[in-house]
C-alpha positions as CSV (number, residue, x, y, z in Angstrom):
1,X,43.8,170.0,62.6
2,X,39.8,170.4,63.2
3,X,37.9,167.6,64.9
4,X,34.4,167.4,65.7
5,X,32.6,168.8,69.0
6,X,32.4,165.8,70.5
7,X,36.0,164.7,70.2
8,X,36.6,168.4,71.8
9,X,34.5,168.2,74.7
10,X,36.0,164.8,75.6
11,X,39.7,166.3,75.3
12,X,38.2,169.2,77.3
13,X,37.0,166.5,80.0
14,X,40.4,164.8,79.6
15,X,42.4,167.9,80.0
16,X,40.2,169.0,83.3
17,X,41.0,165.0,84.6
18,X,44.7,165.8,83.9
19,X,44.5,169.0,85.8
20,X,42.6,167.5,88.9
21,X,45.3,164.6,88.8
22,X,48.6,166.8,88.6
23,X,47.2,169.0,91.5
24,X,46.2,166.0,93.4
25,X,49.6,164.8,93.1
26,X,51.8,167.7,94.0
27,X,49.1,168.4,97.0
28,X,50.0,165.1,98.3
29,X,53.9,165.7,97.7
30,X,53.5,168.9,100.2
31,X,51.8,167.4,102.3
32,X,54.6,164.7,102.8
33,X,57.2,167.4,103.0
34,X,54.8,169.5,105.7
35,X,54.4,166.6,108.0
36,X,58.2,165.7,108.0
37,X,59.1,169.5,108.8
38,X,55.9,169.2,111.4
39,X,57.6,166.3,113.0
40,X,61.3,167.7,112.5
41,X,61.7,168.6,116.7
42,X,60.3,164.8,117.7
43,X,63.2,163.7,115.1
44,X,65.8,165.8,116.6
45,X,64.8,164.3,120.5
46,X,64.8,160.9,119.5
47,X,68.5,161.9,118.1
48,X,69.5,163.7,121.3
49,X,68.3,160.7,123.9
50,X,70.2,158.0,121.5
51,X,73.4,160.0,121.5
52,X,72.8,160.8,125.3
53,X,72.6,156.9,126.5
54,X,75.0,156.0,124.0
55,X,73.3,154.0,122.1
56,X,74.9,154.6,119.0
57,X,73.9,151.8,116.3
58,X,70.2,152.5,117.3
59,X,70.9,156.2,116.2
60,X,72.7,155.2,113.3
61,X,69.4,152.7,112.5
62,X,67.0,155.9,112.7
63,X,69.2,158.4,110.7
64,X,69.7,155.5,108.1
65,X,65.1,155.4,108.3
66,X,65.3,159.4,108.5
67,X,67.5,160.0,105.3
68,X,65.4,157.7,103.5
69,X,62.2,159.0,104.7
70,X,63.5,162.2,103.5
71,X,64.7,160.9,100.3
72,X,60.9,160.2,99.4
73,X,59.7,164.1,99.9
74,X,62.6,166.3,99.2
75,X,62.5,168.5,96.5
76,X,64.9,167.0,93.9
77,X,64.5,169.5,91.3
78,X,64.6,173.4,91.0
79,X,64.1,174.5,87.8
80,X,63.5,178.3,88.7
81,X,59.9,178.0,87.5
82,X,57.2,177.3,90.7
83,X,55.0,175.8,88.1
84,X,57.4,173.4,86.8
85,X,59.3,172.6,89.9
86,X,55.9,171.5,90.7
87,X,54.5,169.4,88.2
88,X,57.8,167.5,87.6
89,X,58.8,167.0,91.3
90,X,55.3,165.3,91.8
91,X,56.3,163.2,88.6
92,X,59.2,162.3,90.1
93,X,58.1,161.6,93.2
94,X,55.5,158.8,91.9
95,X,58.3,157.2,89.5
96,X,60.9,156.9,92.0
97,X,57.5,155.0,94.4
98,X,56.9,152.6,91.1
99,X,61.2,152.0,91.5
100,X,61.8,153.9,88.4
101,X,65.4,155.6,88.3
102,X,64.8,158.9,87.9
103,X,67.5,161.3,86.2
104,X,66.9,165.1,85.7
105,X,68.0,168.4,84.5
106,X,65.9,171.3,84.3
107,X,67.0,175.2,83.7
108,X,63.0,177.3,83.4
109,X,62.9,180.9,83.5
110,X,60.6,182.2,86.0
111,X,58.4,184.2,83.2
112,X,57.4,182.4,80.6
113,X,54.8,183.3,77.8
114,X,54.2,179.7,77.9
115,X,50.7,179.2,79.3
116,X,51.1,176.8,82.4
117,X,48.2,174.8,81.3
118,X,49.6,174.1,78.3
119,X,52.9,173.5,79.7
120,X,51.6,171.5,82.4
121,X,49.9,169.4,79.5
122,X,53.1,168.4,77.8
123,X,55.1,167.8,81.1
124,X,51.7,165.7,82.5
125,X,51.6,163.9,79.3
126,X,55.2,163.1,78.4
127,X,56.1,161.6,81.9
128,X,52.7,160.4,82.6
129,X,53.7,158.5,78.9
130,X,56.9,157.5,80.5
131,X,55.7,156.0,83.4
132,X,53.4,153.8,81.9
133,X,56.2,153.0,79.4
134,X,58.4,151.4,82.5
135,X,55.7,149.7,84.5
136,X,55.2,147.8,81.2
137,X,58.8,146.2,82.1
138,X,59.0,143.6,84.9
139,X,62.4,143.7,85.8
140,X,62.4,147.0,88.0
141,X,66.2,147.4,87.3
142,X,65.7,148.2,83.8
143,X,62.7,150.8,84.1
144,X,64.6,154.7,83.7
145,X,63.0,157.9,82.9
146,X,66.0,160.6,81.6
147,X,64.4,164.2,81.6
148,X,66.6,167.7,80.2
149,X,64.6,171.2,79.8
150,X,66.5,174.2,79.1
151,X,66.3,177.4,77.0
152,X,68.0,176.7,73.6
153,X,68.3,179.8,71.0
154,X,64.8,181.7,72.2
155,X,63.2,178.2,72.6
156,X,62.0,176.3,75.7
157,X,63.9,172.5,75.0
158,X,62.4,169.6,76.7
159,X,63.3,166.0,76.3
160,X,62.3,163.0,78.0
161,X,63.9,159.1,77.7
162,X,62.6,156.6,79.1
163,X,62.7,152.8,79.2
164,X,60.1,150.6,77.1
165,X,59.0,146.9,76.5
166,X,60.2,146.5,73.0
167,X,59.1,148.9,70.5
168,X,56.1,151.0,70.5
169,X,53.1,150.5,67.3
170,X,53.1,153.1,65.0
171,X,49.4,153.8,62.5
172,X,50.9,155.9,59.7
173,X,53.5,158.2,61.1
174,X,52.0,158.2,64.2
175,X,52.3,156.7,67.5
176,X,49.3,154.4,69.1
177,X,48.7,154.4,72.6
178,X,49.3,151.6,74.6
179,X,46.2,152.8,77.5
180,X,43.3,150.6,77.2
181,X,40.7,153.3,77.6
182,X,40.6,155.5,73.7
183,X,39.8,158.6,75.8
184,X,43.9,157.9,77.2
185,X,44.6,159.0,73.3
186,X,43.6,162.7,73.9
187,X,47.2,162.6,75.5
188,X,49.2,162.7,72.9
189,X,46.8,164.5,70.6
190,X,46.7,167.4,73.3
191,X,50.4,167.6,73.1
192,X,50.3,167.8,69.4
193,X,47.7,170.5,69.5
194,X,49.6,173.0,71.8
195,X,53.2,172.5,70.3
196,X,50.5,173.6,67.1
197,X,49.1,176.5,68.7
198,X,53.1,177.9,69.6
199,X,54.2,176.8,66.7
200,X,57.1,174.6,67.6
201,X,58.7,171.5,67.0
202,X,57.7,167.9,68.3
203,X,59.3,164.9,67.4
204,X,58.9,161.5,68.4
205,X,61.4,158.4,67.7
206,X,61.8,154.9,69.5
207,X,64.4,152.1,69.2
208,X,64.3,148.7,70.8
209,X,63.5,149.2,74.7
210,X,63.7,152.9,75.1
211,X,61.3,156.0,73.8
212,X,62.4,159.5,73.3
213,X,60.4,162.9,72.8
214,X,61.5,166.4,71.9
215,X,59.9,169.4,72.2
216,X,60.6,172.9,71.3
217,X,58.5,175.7,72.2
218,X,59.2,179.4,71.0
219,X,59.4,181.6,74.0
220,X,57.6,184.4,72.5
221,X,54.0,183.1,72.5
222,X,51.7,181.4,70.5
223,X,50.3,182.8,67.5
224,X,47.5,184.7,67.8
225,X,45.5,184.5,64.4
226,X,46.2,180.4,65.5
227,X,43.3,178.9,66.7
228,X,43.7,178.3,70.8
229,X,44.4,174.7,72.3
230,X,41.0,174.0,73.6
C-alpha cells in the first residue's frame, strides 16, 4: 500500500511519539522496582522491631501494604525476550493502575529476526488499542485484557482480547478508530504495514463487548525486495 509523503512523515512523527512513550513507560516501571529494592533494608527493620515488641497485627498491617506495594512493580511476565518482557510489563503495569484484569502468557525466543521496532509497534499498538477499549467501559469489573505470544510452526503468534463497549465501527472491511485525534489512526495502519513488510497474517474480528487481534509473523525475516515499514 503507497501513501503520500505527508501521510508518511506523520506516521514517522507518530511512530517516534510511540517510541518516546513506551520508553517513558518502562523507565518509570524500573524506576518503581529500583526504589522498592533501594528501600528493601528500611522494610526489613520496620519488620524486625514489630515482631521484636510483639506487635503483631501492626506487622501483619504493613506486610499486607508491602505485598501490595510489590504487587504494583514486580515483574509479572518473562517471556525470554528483554525487549518484550519490557514493553508488555510496562503495558501491564498501566492496565492493572486503570483496574483492568490483566491475564498473560508469553513464550519469545531471545533472537528474533523480528526488528524490535516493529515488534514494539504491534505490542504498543495492540494493547495501547486495548486499553482504550476498557476505559470506554464504566463498570471497572468488566474491563479484561487477555494476551498469548508463542512460537507456532516457524511463526511468532500473538493474540490479544480484550473487553469493549459494544461493538467497534467498521468502513469497508476495516476497523475505525475510536481516538479523537486522526493522527491516533497511524496505529492501526502501522500495524498493518509491518505484518506487510514480514509478510504475515493479521486478522481482526469483534463480537458484542469484547475485541480480538491475531498476528503471525514469520520468524525468518521480512522480505527484502518488500519495501521497508517507514
Amino acid at each position: 500500500m503507497r501513501i503520500g509523503k505527508k501521510a508518511e512523515r506523520r506516521m514517522a512523527a507518530y511512530q517516534q511519539d510511540l517510541m518516546e512513550k513506551h520508553c517513558e513507560e518502562v523507565e518509570n516501571m524500573y524506576r518503581q522496582t529500583r526504589g522498592w529494592r533501594h528501600d528493601y533494608r528500611n522494610h526489613i527493620q520496620t519488620m524486625k522491631a514489630y515482631l521484636s515488641m510483639g506487635r503483631y497485627e501492626e506487622l501483619a498491617e504493613y506486610l499486607d501494604q508491602l505485598d501490595m506495594d510489590l504487587s504494583q512493580v514486580d515483574t509479572v511476565v518473562k517471556t525470554g525476550n528483554v525487549m518484550v518482557d519490557a514493553v508488555l510489563n510496562s503495558k501491564i503495569s498501566v492496565a492493572r493502575a486503570k483496574q483492568i484484569t490483566v491475564e498473560a502468557t508469553a513464550r519469545v525466543p531471545q533472537q528474533l529476526s523480528v526488528a524490535e521496532v516493529d515488534l514494539c509497534v504491534i505490542l504498543g499498538n495492540l494493547l495501547d488499542n486495548a486499553i482504550e477499549a476498557c476505559m470506554g467501559i464504566n463498570e471497572e469489573s468488566q474491563r479484561f485484557i487477555r494476551i498469548y505470544i508463542d512460537v507456532m510452526q516457524g511463526q511468532l503468534y500473538l493474540y490479544v482480547l480484550n473487553a469493549t463497549a459494544g461493538r467497534l465501527k467498521r468502513s469497508g472491511g476495516s476497523y475505525l478508530s475510536t481516538k479523537a485525534s486522526r493522527e491516533h489512526g497511524f496505529g492501526l495502519m502501522r500495524m498493518d504495514r509491518v505484518v506487510e513488510k514480514y509478510r504475515g497474517y493479521l486478522d481482526r474480528q469483534d463480537e458484542e463487548g469484547v475485541f480480538a487481534t491475531e498476528v503471525l509473523l514469520p520468524l525468518e525475516g521480512p522480505d527484502e525486495d518488500m519495501d521497508t515499514a517507514k
